[in-house]
MARSE-34497 format. One record per residue (C-alpha): residue in one letter; x, y, z. Coordinates in Angstrom, 3 decimals. Example, Ala and Ser with C-alpha at 12.3 -4.5 7.8 and 13.67 -1.06 7.14 Angstrom:
# residues 2
@rest->a px->12.300 py->-4.500 pz->7.800;
@rest->s px->13.670 py->-1.060 pz->7.140;
***
This chain:
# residues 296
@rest->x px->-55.459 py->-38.821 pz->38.680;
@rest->x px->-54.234 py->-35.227 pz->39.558;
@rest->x px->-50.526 py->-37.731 pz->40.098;
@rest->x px->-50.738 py->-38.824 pz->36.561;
@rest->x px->-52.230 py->-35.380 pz->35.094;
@rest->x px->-48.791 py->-33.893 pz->36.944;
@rest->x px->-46.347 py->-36.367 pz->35.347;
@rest->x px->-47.839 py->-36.150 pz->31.493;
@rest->x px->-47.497 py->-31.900 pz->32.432;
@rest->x px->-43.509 py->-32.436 pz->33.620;
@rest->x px->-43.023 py->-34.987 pz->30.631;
@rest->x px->-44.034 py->-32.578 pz->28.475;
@rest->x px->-41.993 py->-30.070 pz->30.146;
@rest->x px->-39.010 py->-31.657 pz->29.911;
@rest->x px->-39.726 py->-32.834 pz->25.980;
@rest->x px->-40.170 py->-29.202 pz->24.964;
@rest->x px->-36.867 py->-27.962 pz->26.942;
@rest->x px->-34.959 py->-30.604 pz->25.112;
@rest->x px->-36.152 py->-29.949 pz->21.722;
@rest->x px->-35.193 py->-25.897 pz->22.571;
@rest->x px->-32.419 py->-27.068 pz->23.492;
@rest->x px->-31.613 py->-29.105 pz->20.364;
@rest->x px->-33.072 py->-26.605 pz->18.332;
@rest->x px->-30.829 py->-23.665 pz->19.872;
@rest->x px->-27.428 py->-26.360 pz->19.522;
@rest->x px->-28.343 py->-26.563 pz->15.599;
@rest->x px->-28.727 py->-23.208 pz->15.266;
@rest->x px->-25.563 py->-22.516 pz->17.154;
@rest->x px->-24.077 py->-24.984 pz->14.760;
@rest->x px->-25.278 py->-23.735 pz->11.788;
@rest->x px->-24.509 py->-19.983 pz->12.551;
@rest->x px->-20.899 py->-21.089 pz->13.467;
@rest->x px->-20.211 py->-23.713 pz->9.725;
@rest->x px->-21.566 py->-20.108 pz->7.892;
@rest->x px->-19.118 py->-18.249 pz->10.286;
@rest->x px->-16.090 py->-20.644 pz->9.024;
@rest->x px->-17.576 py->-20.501 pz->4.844;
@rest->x px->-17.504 py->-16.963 pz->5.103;
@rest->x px->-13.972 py->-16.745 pz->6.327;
@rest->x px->-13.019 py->-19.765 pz->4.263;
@rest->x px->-14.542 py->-17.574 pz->1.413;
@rest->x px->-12.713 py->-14.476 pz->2.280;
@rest->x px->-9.150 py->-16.200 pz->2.530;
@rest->x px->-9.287 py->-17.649 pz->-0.719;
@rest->x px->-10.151 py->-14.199 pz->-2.455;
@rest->x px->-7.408 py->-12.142 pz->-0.689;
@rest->x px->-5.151 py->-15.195 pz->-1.806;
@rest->x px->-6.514 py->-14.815 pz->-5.489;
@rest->x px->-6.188 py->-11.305 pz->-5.444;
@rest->x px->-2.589 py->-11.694 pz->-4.154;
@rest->x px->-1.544 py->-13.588 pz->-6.982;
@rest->x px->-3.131 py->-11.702 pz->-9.333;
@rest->x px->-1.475 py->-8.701 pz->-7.704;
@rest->x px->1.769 py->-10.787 pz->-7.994;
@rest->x px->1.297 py->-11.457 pz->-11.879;
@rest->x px->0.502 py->-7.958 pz->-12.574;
@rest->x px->-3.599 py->-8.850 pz->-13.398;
@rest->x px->-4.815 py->-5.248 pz->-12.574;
@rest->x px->-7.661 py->-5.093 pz->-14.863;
@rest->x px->-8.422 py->-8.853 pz->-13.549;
@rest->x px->-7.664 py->-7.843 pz->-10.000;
@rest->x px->-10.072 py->-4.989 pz->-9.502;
@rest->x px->-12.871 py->-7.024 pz->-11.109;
@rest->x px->-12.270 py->-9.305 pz->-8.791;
@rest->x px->-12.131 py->-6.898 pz->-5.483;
@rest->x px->-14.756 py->-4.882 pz->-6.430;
@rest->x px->-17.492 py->-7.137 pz->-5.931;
@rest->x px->-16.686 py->-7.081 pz->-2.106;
@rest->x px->-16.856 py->-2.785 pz->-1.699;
@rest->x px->-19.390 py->-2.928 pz->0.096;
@rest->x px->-17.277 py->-5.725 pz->2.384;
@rest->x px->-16.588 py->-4.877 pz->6.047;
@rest->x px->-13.220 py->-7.035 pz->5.797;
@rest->x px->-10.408 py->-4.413 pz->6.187;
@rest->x px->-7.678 py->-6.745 pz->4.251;
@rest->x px->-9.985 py->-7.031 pz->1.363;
@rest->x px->-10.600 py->-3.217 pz->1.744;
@rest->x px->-7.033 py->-2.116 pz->1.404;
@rest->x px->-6.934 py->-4.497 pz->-1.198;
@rest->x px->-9.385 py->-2.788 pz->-3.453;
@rest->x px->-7.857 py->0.567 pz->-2.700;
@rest->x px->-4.714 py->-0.683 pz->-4.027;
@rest->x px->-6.350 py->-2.163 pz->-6.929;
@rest->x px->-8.371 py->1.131 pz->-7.549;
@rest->x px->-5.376 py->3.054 pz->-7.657;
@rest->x px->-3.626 py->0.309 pz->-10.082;
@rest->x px->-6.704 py->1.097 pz->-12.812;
@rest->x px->-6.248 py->4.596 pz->-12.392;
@rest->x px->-2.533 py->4.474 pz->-13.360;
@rest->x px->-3.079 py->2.691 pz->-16.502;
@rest->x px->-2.532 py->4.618 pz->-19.982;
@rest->x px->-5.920 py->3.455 pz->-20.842;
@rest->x px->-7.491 py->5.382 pz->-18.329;
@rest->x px->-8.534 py->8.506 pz->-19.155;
@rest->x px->-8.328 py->11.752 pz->-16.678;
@rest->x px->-11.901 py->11.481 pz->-15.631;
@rest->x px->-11.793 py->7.971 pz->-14.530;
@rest->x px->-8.851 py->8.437 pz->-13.162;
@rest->x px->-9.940 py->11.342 pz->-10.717;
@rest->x px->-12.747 py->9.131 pz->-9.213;
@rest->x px->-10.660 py->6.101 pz->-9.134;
@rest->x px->-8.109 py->8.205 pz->-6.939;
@rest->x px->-10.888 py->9.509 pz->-4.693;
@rest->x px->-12.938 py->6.064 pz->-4.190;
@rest->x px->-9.038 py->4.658 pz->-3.274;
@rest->x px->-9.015 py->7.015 pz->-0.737;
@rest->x px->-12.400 py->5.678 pz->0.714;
@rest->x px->-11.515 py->2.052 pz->0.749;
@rest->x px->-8.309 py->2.889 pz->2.555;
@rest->x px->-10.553 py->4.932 pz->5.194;
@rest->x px->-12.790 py->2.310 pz->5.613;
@rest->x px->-10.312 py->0.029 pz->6.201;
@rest->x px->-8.681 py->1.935 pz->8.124;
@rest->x px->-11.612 py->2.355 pz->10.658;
@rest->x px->-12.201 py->-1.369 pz->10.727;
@rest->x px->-8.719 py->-2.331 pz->11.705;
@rest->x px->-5.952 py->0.468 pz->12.768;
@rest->x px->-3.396 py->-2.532 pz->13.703;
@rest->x px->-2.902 py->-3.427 pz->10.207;
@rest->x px->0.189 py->-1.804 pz->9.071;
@rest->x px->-0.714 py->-2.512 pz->5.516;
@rest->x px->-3.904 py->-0.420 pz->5.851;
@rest->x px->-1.668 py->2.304 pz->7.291;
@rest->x px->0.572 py->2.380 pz->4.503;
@rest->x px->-2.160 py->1.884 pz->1.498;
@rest->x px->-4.208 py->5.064 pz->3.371;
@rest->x px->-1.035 py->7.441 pz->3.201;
@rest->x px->-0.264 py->6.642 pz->-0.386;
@rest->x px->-3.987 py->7.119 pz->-0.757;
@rest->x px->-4.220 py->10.342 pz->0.512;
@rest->x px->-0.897 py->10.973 pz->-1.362;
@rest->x px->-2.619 py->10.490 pz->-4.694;
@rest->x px->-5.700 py->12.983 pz->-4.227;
@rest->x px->-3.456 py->15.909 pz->-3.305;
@rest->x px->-2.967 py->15.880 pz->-6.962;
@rest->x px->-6.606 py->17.194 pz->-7.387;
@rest->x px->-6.216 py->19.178 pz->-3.794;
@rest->x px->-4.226 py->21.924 pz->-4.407;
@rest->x px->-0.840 py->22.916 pz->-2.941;
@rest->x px->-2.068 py->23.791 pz->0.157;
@rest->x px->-4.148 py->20.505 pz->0.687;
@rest->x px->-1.082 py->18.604 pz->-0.468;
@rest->x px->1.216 py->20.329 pz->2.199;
@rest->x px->-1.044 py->19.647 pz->4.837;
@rest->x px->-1.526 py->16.067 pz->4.032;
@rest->x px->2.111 py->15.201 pz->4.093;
@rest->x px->1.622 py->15.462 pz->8.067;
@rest->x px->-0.977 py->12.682 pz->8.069;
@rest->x px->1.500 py->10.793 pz->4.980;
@rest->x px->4.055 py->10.785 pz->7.514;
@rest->x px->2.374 py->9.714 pz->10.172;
@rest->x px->0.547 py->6.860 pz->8.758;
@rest->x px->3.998 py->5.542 pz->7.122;
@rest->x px->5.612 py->6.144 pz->10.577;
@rest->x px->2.743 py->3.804 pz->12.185;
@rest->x px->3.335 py->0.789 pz->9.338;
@rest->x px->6.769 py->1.489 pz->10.002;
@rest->x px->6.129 py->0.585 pz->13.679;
@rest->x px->3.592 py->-2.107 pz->13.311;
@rest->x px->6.209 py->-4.016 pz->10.872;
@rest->x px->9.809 py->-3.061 pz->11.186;
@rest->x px->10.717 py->-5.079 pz->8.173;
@rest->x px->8.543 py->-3.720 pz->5.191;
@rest->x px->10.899 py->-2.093 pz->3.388;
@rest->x px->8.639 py->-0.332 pz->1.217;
@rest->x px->7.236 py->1.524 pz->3.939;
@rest->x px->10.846 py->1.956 pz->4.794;
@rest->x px->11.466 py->3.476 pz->1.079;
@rest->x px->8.288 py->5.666 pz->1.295;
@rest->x px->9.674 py->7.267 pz->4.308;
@rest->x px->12.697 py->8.159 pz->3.009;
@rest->x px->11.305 py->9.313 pz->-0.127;
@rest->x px->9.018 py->11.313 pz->1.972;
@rest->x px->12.556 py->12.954 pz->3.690;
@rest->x px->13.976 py->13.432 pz->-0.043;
@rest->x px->11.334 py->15.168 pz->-1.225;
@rest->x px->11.375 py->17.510 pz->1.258;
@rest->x px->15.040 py->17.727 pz->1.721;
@rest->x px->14.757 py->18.554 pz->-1.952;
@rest->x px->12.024 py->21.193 pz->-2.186;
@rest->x px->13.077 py->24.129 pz->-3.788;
@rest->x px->13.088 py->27.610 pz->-2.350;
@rest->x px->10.237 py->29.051 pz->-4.058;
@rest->x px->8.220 py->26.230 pz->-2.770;
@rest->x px->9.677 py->26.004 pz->0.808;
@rest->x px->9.046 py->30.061 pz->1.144;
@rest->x px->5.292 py->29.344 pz->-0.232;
@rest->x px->4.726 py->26.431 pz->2.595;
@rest->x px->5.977 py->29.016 pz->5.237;
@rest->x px->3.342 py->31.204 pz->3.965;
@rest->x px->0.647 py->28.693 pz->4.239;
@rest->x px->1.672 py->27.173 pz->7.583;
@rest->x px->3.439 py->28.223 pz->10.861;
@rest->x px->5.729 py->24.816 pz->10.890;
@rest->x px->5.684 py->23.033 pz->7.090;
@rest->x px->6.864 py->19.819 pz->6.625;
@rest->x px->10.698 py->19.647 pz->6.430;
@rest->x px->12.714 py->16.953 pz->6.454;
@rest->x px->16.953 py->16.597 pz->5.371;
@rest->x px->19.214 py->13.997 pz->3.453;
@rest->x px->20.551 py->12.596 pz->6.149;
@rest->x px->17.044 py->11.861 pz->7.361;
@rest->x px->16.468 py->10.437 pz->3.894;
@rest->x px->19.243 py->8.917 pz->3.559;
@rest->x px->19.144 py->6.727 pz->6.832;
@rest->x px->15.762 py->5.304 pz->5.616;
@rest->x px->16.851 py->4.372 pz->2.027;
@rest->x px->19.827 py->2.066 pz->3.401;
@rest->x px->17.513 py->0.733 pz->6.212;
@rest->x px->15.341 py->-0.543 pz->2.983;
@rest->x px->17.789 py->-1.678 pz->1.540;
@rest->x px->19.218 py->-4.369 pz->4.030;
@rest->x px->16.352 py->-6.025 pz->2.742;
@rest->x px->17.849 py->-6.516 pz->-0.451;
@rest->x px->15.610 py->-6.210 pz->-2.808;
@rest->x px->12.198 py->-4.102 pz->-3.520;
@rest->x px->8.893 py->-5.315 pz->-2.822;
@rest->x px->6.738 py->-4.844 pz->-6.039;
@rest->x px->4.372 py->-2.463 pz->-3.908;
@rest->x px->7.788 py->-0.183 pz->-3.715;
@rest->x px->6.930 py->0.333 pz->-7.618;
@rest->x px->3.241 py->1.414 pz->-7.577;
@rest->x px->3.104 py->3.479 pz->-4.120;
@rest->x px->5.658 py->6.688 pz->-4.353;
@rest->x px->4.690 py->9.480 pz->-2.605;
@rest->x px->3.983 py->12.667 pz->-2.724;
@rest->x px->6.562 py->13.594 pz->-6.392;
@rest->x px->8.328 py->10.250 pz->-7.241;
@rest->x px->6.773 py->7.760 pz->-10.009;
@rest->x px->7.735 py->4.636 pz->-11.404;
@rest->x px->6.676 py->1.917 pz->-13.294;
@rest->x px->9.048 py->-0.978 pz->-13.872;
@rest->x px->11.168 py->-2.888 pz->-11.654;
@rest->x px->14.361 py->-1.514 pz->-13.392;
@rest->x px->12.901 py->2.192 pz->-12.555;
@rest->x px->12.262 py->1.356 pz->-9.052;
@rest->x px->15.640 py->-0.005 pz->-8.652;
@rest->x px->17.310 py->2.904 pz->-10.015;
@rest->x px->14.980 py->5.267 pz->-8.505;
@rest->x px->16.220 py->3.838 pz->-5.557;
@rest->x px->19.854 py->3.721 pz->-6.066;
@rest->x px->19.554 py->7.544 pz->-7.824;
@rest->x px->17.947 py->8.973 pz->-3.991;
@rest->x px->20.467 py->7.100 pz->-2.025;
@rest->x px->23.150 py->8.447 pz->-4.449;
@rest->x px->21.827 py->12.062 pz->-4.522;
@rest->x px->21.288 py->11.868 pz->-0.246;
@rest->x px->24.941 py->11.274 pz->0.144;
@rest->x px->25.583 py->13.920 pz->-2.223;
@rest->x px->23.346 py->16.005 pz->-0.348;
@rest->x px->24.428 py->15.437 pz->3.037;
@rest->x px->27.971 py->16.484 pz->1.935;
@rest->x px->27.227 py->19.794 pz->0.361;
@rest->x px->23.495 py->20.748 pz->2.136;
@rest->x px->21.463 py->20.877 pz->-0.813;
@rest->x px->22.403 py->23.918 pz->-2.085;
@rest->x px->23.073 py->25.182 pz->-5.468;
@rest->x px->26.369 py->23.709 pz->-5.851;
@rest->x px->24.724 py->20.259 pz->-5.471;
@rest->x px->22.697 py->20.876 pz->-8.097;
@rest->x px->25.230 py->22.064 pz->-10.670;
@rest->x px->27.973 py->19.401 pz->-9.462;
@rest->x px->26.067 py->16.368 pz->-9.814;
@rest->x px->23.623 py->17.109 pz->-12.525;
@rest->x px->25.893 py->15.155 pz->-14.661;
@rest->x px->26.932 py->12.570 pz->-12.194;
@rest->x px->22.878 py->11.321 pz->-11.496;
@rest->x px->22.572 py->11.619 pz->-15.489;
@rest->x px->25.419 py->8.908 pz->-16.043;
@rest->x px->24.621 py->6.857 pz->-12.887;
@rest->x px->21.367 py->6.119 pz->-14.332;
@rest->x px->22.332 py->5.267 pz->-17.763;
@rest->x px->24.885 py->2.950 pz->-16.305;
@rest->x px->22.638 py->1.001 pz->-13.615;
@rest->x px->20.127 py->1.416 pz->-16.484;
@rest->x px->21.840 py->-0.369 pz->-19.097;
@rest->x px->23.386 py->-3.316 pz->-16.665;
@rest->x px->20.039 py->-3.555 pz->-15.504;
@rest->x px->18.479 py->-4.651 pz->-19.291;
@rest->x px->21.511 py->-6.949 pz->-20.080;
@rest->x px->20.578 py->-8.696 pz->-16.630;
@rest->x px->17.313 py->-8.837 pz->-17.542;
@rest->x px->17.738 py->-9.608 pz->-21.133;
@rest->x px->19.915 py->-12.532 pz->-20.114;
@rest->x px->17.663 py->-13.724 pz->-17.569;
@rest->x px->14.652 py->-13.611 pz->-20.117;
@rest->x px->16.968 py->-15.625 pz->-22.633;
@rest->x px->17.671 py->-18.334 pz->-19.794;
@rest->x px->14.206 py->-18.297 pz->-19.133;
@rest->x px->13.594 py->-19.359 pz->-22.720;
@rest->x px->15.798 py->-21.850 pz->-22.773;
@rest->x px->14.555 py->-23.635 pz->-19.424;
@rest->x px->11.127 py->-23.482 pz->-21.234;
@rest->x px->12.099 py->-25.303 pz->-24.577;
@rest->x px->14.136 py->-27.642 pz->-22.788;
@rest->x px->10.773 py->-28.466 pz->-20.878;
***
């Protein structure tokens, strides 16, 4: 009897280990299908919110990114920031809306930027960022925030040789600097021991490494820093060619007065030549477009 009374114990035993063990396999494959949903889930929202980004959906785009803020998901984090920021440079947005949209930008990119520092678009969405609230900072904010601007385009830079916005931030960074005008340079030097300074050729060396790319990426349009703006692909590719125009000007006569006074009127009639071959190109191309469509 004790024999039997043994053998019924160890059957049991070995029934309960396997249903824990079955039991811990389920859950093990349950936890892992959610694990694969949720990042199923996530890719298809940064691809939506790509090609809205891509169609120029802001209004559409932040609706659709702001249901993850509270998301721990740095890409869809950098996302929103950018998407923030888009809202707040809308005409429709007034001052007040704009000011927090600015500042909760800035917190996306930061959170972001703590949950994943190898992400160079994180980097580069976190400087603009930054970029943006010096406008409600002051001067002496702004100055000291062109250190960390530089450094986090620097980083992108270095995590991904080829973005060539990053590339045209940079040197926009340089030209602004190389720019700056006395009164503005003596008032930095006041305010810090070693301000920001950059030079044309500096600039310059960036602008023509973003340009082997050939063409500007449509973040290049929404994400100047620091002074430029722009809000059209024609203005971003005449912003562009007007630096690299006005850096090779620079680096030739140093930026001083004469520069100033000699090629006032040669950036004036640059522009409104690129400017008006640009809207015959892209009235012809609209025109062609037309036609391909009817003929559909």
């Amino acid at each position: 009897m004790p024999v039997i009374g043994n053998s019924r114990t160890i059957k049991r035993g070995l029934l309960f280990s396997a249903l824990s063990y079955l039991s811990f396999e389920t859950y093990q494959a349950i936890c892992q299908a959610a694990v694969v949903h949720a990042i199923d889930k996530v890719e298809e929202v940064l691809e939506q919110a790509d090609y809205l980004y891509e169609s120029g959906e802001t209004e559409k785009l932040y609706q659709l990114l702001i249901q993850y803020k509270e998301s721990e998901d740095a890409e869809l984090l950098w996302r929103l920031a950018r998407a923030s920021r888009g809202i707040a440079q809308l005409s429709t947005t007034s001052e007040e809306e704009k000011k927090v949209l600015v500042y909760e930008a800035l917190e996306y990119a930061k959170r972001a930027l703590e949950k994943n520092e190898s992400s160079f678009a994180v980097h580069k969405w976190y400087a603009i960022c930054i970029s943006d609230v010096g406008d409600y900072e002051g001067i002496e904010v702004k100055i000291a925030n062109a250190y960390i601007i530089k450094e986090h385009f620097e980083k992108a830079i270095e995590l991904n040789p080829k973005d060539a916005t990053s590339i045209h931030l940079m040197g926009i960074w340089c030209y602004t600097f190389a720019e700056m005008p006395w009164y503005q340079r003596r008032i930095a030097k006041l305010l810090f021991a070693n301000p920001p300074s950059s030079t044309y050729q500096e600039a310059l060396k960036y602008f023509h490494r973003a340009e082997q790319g050939k063409s500007l990426p449509k973040s290049t349009l929404e994400a100047p820093p620091v002074l430029a703006t722009s809000t059209s692909p024609t203005s971003a590719f005449l912003l562009h060619t007007h630096n690299i125009c006005v850096c090779v000007q620079g680096c030739k006569y140093g930026g001083s007065k004469l520069l100033q006074q000699k090629f006032a009127t040669f950036r004036k009639n640059i522009l409104e030549a690129k400017q008006q071959k640009a809207c015959c190109f892209l009235a012809n191309k609209s025109q062609g477009s037309s036609s391909t469509h009817r003929g559909r």
